[in-house]
Each structure stands twice: as structure tokens, then as C-alpha cells.
SERO-4910 file (N, C-alpha, C, O; in steps of 0.05 Angstrom, whole numbers):
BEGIN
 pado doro    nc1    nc2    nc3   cac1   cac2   cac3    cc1    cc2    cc3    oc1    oc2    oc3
  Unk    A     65   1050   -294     84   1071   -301    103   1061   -322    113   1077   -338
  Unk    A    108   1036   -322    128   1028   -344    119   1033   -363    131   1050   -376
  Unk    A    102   1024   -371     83   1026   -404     86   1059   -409     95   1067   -430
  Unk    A     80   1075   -388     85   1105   -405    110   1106   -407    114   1116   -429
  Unk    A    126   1103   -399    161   1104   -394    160   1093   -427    161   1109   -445
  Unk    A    157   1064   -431    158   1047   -464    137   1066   -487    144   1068   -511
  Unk    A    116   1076   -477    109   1091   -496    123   1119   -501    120   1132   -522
  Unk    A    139   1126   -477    149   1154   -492    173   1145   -503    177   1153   -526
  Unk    A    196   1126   -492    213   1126   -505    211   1108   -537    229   1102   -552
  Unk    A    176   1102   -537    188   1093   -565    178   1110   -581    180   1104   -605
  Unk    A    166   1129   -576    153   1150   -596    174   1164   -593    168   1181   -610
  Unk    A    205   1174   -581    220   1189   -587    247   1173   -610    268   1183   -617
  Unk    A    236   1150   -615    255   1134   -634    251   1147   -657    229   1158   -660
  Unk    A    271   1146   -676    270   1160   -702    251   1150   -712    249   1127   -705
  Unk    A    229   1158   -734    212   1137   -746    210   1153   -778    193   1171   -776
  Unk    A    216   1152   -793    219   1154   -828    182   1152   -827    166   1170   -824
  Unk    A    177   1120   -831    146   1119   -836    122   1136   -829    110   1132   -808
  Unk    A    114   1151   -843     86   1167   -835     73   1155   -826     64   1164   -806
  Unk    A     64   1126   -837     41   1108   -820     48   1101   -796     29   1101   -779
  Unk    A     71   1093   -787     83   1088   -758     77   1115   -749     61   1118   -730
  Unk    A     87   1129   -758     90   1155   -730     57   1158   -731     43   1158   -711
  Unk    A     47   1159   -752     17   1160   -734      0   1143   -722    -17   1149   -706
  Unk    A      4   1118   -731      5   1091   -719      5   1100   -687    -16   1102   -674
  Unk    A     29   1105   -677     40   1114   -652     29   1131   -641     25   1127   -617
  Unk    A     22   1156   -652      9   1174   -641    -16   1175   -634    -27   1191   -620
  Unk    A    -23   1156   -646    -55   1145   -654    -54   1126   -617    -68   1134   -598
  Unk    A    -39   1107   -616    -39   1089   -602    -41   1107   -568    -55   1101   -549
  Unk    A    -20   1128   -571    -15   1144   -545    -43   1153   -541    -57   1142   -525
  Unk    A    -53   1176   -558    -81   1180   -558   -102   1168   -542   -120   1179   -528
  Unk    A    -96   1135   -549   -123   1119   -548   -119   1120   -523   -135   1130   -508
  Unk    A    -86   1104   -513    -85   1104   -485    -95   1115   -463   -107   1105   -444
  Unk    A    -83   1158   -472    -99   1175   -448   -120   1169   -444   -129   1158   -424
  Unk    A   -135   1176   -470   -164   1174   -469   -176   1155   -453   -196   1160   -440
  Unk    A   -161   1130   -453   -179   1109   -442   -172   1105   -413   -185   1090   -399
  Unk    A   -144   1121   -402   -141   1127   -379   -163   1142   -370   -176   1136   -349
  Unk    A   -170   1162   -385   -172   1182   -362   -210   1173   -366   -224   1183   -348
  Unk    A   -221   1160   -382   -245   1151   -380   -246   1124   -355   -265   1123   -340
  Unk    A   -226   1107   -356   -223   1093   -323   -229   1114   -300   -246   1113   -283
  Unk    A   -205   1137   -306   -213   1146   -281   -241   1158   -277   -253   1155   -256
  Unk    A   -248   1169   -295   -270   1181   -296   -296   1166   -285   -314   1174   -270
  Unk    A   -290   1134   -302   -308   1115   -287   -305   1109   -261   -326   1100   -253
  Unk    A   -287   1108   -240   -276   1092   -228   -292   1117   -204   -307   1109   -186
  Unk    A   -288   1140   -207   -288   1160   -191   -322   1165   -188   -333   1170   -166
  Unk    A   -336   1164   -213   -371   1159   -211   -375   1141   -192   -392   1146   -175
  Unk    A   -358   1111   -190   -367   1093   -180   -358   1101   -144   -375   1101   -127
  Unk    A   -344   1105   -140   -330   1117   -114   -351   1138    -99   -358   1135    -76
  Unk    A   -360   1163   -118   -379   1177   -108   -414   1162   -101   -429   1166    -82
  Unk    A   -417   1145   -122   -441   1140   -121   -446   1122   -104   -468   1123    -92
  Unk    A   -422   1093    -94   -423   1093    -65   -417   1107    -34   -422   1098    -11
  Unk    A   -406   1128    -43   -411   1149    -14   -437   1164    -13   -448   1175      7
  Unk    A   -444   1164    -33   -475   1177    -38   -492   1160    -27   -505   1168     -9
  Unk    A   -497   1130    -37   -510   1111    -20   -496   1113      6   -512   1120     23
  Unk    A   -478   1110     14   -477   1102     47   -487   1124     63   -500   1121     83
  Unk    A   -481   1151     51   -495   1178     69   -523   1172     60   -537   1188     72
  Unk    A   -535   1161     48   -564   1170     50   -572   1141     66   -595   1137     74
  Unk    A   -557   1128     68   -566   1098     90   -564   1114    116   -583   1114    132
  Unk    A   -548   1124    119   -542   1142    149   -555   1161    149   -553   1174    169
  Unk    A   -571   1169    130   -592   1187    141   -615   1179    142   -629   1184    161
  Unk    A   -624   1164    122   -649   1147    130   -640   1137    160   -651   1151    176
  Unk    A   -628   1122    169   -623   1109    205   -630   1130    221   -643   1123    241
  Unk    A   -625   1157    218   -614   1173    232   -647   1188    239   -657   1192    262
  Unk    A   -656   1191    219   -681   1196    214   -713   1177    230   -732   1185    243
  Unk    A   -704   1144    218   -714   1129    233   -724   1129    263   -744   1121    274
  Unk    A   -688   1145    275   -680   1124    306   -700   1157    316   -713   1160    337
  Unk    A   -697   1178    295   -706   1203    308   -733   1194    316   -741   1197    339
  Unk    A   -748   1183    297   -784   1183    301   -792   1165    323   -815   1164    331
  Unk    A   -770   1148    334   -774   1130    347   -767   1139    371   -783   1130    387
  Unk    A   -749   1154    383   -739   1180    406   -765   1195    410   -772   1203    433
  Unk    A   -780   1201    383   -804   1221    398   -823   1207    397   -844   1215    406
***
């Protein structure tokens, strides 16, 4: 949370330079972006092991059935 706190208050500093302020704006950009592609990754990875564990528990479940009849 700090880093966005330092990134907004320094993009609200006065800045004259065109290349800085887009410099900066450029930089915020990259940031979201690469936030929200973490999350994006992070959340594939989260689903795709609940996806393996339910299909482990159904294969078992399946198993213990053929073996009951």
C-alpha cells in the first residue's frame, strides 16, 4: 500500500517536464497492469488447484462407489 500512497503523491508534485510527467504516467500504467496480471495469475493458479482437488474427490468417490457394489 505504501508504494501506491508514493506513487500518487508523487505524480501530484508539480512537474514542468513533459518527459517526466509521462515518464510517470507511463510508470503508474505499468504498475496496474502488472498488478492486476498477478492477480489474474495468481487467481488461475488458485482455481486450477481447486479444480484438481475436486476432481481427486471425485475420482475417490467414484472408486470407493464400484467397490460398495
Amino acid at each position: 500500500m505504501s508504494g501506491w500512497l508514493f506513487l500518487r503523491n508523487f505524480n501530484k508534485q508539480k512537474i514542468n517536464n513533459i518527459s517526466q510527467r509521462n515518464y510517470i504516467n507511463s510508470l503508474v500504467v505499468l504498475t496496474i497492469k502488472i498488478a492486476k496480471a498477478t492477480d489474474r495469475t495468481v487467481f488461475a493458479h488458485q482455481a486450477n488447484i481447486i479444480n484438481t482437488d475436486l476432481f481427486c474427490v471425485i475420482k475417490k468417490i467414484d472408486v470407493l462407489t464400484l467397490l460398495i457394489i
